[in-house]
C-alpha positions in Angstrom: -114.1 132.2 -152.8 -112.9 135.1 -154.6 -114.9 137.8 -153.0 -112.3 141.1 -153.2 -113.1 142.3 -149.5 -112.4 141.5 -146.3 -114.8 139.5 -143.6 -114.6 138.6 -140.1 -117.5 136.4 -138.3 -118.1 134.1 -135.8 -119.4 130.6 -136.9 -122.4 129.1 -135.0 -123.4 125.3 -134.4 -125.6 123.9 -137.1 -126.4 127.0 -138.8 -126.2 131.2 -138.6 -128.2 131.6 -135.5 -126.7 133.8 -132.6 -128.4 132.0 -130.5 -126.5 128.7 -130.6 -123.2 127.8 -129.1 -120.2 129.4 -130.9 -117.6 127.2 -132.3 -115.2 129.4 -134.4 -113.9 132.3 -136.0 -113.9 133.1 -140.0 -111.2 135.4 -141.7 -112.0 136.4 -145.0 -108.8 138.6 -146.9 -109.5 140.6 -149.7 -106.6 140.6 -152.4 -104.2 143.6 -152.8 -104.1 142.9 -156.5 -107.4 143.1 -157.2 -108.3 145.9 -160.1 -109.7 148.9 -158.6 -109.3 150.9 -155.4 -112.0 149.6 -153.4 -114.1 152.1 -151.4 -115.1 152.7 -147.9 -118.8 153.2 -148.7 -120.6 150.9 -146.0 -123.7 151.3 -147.9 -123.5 148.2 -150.8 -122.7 145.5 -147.7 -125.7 146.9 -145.7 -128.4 144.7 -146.3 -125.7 141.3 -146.1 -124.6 142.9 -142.4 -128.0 142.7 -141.7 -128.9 139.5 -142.7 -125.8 138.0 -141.3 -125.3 138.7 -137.7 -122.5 136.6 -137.3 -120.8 139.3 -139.4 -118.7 141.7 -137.4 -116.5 142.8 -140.1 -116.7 143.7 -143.6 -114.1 146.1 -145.9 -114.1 146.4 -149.5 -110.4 147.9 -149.6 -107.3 146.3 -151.0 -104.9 145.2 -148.5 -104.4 141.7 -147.0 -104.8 139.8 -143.1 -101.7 139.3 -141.0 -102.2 137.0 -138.1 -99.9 136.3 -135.6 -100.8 132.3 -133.5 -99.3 132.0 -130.1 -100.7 128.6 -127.6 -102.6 131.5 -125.9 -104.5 133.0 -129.1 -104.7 133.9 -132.6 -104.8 137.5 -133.8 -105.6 139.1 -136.9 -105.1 142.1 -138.2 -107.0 143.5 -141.5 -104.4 145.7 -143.3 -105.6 147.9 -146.0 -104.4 150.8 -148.7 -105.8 153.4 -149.5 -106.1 152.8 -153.3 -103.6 150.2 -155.8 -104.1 152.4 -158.6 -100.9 154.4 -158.0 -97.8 153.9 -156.3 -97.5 154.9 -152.4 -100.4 154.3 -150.7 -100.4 154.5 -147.2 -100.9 151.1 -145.1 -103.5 151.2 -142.4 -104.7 148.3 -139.9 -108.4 148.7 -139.7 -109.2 146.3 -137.7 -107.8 143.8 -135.3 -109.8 140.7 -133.9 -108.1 138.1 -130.8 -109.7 134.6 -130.4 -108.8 133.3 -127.2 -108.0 129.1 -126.7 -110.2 127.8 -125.6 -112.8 130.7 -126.4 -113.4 130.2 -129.8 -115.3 133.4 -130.3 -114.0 136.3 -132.2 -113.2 139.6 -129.8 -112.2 143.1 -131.4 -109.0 143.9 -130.0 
């Protein structure tokens, strides 16, 4: 989908529930073309934090995901600018997440 922010989460058997077994990771990259700055107001993605626990990550800046695959695990790193609306913006990871073989839940690293 075309959703202009970033998302981590952890995908559950047979539907969103916490409670069931996990069975893999979801990255979600925003777009570093995208029109607009983006903001770090947490305040819009509230109510679909709280209605999605399997959320652990949401951003709404521009930037993009790097992830780096060994046989030992996948890591991702959620790189963002400050704004797109001018030239020089600083780059930032803001956050990084591992999943472990084997494991296939997501871990903040």
């Amino acid at each position: 989908g075309d959703v202009h922010r970033h998302f981590a989460g952890t995908l559950h058997g047979r539907s969103n529930d916490p409670e069931r077994p996990v069975i893999g990771a979801e990255f979600v990259a925003t777009s570093i073309t995208s029109a607009g700055d983006g903001t770090d107001d947490p305040a819009p993605m509230a109510p679909v934090m709280q209605r999605n626990p399997n959320l652990a990550f949401t951003c709404d800046r521009r930037g993009y995901v790097m992830h780096e695959v060994s046989d030992a695990q996948w890591t991702s790193h959620f790189r963002v600018v400050s704004w797109v609306t001018r030239p020089d913006a600083p780059l930032e990871t803001r956050r990084t997440f591992v999943v472990e073989a084997g494991a296939p839940g997501l871990h903040s690293a």
